[in-house]
C-alpha positions as CSV (number, residue, x, y, z in Angstrom):
1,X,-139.8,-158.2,-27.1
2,X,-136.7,-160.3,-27.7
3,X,-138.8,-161.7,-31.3
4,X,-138.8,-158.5,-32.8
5,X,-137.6,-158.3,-35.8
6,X,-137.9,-155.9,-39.0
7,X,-138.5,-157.1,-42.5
8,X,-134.5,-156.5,-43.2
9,X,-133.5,-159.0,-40.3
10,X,-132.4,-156.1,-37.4
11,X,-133.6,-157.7,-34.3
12,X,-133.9,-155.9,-30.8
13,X,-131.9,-157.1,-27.6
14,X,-133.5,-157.0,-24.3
15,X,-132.4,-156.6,-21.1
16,X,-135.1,-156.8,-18.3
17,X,-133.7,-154.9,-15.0
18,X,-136.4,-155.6,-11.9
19,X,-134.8,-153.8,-9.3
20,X,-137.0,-151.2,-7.8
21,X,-136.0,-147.6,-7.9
22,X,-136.3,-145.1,-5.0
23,X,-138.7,-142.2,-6.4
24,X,-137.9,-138.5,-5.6
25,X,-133.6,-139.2,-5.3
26,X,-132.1,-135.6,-5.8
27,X,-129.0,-135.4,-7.7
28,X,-125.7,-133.9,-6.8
29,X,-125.2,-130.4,-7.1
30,X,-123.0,-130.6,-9.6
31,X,-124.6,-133.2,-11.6
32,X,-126.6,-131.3,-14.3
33,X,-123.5,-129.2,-14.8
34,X,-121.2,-131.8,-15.7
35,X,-123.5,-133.9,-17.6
36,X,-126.1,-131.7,-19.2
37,X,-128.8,-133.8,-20.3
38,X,-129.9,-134.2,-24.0
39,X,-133.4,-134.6,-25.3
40,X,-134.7,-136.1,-28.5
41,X,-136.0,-134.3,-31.1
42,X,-139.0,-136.7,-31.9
43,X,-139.8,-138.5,-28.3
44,X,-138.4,-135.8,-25.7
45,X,-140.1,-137.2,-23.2
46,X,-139.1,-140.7,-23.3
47,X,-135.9,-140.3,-25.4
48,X,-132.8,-138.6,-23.1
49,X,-129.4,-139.3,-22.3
50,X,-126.6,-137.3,-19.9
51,X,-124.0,-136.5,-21.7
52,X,-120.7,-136.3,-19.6
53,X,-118.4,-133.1,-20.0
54,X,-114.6,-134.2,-20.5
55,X,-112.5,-131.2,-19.4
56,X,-109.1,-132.2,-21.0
57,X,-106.0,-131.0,-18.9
């Protein structure tokens, strides 16, 4: 992965994480309200990010 390269010259940078991840963690209650998740238009299902909500005081 870390060869990949366009015809213009961008290349990718990879980062390999092997630590195993529990399956089926719940989140906190007030997770999804305070960082509502955002899907991509083209690749909703593998495209997402949580967005965090910044309440200014």
């Amino acid at each position: 992965m870390e060869k990949t390269k366009t015809i213009k010259g961008l290349t990718a940078t990879v980062k390999i994480i092997d630590k195993i991840y529990q399956k089926g963690r719940k989140v906190a209650d007030n997770f999804k309200k305070n960082m509502p998740i955002v899907f991509d238009e083209y690749l909703p299902v593998w495209n997402y990010r949580a967005v965090p909500h910044v309440e200014i005081v």
